[in-house]
Residue, then its C-alpha position, 0 to 999 in steps of 0.5 A: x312335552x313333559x317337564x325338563x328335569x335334571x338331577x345333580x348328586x352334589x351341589x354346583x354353583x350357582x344355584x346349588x340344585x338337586x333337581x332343576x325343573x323347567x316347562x319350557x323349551x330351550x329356545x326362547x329368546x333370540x338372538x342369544x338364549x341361555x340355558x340356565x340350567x347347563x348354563x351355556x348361552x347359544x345363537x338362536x335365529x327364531x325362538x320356538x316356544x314349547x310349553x310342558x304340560x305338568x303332572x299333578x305332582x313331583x317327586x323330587x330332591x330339593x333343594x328344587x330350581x324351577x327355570x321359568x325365564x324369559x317372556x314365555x312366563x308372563x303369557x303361561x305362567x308354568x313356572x308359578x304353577x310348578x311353584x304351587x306344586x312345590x309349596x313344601x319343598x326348598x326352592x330357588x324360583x328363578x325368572x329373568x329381566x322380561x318374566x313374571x313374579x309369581x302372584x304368591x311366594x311359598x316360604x321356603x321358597x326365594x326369587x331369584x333374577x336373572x339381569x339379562x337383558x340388564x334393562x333396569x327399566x324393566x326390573x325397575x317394574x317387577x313387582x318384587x318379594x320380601x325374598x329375593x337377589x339378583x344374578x348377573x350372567x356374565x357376558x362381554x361386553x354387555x355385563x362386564x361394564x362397569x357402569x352397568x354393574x354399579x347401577x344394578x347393584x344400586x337397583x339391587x341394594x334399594x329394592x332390598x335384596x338379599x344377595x347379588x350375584x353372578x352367573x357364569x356361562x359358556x358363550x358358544x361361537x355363534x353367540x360370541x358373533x351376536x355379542x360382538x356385532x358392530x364392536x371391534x373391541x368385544x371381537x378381538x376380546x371374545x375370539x382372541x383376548x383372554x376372556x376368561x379371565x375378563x368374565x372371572x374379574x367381573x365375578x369378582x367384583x360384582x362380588x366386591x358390590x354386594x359386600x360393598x352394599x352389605x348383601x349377599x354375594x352368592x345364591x343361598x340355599x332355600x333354606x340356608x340355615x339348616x345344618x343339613x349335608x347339602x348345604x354343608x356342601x355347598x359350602x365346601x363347593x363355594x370355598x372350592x371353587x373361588x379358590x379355583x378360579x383364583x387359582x389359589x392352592x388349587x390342590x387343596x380346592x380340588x380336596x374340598x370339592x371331592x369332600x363336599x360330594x362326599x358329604x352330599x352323598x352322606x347317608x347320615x347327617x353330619x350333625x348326627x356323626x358330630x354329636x356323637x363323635x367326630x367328623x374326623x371318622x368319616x374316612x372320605x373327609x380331609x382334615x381341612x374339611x373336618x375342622x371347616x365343616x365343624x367349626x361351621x356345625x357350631x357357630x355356622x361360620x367358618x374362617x377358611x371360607x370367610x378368608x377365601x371369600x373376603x380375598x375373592x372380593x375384589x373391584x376390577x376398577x380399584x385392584x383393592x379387596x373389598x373388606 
């Protein structure tokens, strides 16, 4: 088996890759896997681990996700091997609740953990470095209590991380029946209620935690802060797609996310087009989207995005945006 590879143009949350690299199968963990990548969680009756064997070495886009989830990588370590050979790359190494930290984190390189299963416990034992977050993938009823949310984000906070965030998935039927088994309530919700709407909520206030507790409440990029195109898109994409689920002005979020593919696919770089003259002469960019991305070019903030964000916070259990 070869290593599974995926290659993006433009980045999508919530990791933001050009390329996502895995060396194991799909199959992994039972009774529900998720697909970290395609993010979608399935039913699996018995997982079927089939490790890759790796090539001496990879040419690929960065920045780079190297999926080495579940118990797989504490027995074969795949994943920290395709670290190593992506030293001098940008990349987004995550792991899940039962993995393995790898041994040595190359600088431009960040950990990210996925809570699933959300045993504490077994987070509590990772051994954790200077760079990490922690990604909550958003299932009910297991990841949308709120208790167990409050108590990850606690976790989060005191083992100092930089962010903390969710992961959205779809939840194929026969998944749905795994998480609804001996519980009515999580049925009706799952097959009849309007989950969706649920799942965005606990986005949000997953989001109003790590704010709350002055972290980050998205992934950044590897290297986040380079004024490179990628990252200028994944700054139009984030603003686009929060404006999206909260179905605010969605006309102009669709804009955006049309300008940030734009900007992804950009032959020169932005700062390059500024400096010697104006973003406005990039034809495929709206006028939102030039006075956004230039006021980001010179400050590395920009106050559309922070308003967007700041009213995407927003605690299920107070109904108040978290400031």
């Amino acid at each position: 088996m070869t290593p599974r590879i995926k290659r993006a143009a433009a980045p999508a949350p919530p990791f933001w890759f050009a390329t996502a690299i895995s060396p194991y199968s799909g199959r992994r963990a039972s009774p529900i896997a998720i697909d970290y990548i395609d993010l979608v969680a399935t039913h699996v009756e018995r997982t079927d681990v089939v490790v890759a064997d790796l090539p001496e070495r990879l040419d690929v886009a960065e920045p780079v996700l190297v999926v080495a989830t579940e118990l797989a990588e504490t027995i074969h370590r795949r994943g920290e091997a395709l670290l190593a050979l992506l030293a001098d790359r940008g990349v987004t190494h995550l792991i899940s609740t039962r993995g393995a930290v790898p041994a040595t984190m190359p600088a431009e390189s960040q950990l990210v953990i996925a809570a699933w299963p959300p045993e504490i416990e077994k987070l509590e034992a990772l051994r954790l470095p200077a760079r990490w977050g922690l990604a909550i993938p958003v299932l009910h009823s297991v990841t949308t209590k709120l208790d167990i949310l409050e108590a990850l984000a606690d976790f989060a906070k005191q083992r100092g991380a930089a962010f903390f965030t969710s992961i959205s998935v779809n939840v194929e039927p026969a998944a749905k029946q795994d998480l609804a088994r001996a519980d009515e309530d999580a049925y009706e919700m799952l097959f009849h209620g309007d989950v969706e709407a649920l799942h965005v909520a606990t986005e949000r206030h997953i989001a109003a935690l790590a704010h709350e507790r002055g972290m980050l409440d998205y992934v950044p990029p590897p290297r986040p802060d380079e004024k490179s195109n990628w990252n200028a898109a994944v700054l139009l994409t984030l603003t686009a797609t929060r404006m999206i689920a909260m179905d605010r002005d969605v006309e102009l979020a669709g804009t955006l996310a049309r300008s940030a593919r734009a900007v992804a696919e950009l032959a020169k770089p932005l700062e390059w087009i500024a400096a010697a003259a104006s973003l406005s002469i990039v034809e495929s960019l709206d006028e939102v989207s030039v006075d956004l991305l230039s006021e980001w070019l010179e400050t590395g903030r920009a106050a559309f995005a922070d308003r967007v964000n700041a009213e995407w916070r927003l605690r299920r259990d107070a109904g108040l945006s978290s400031e």
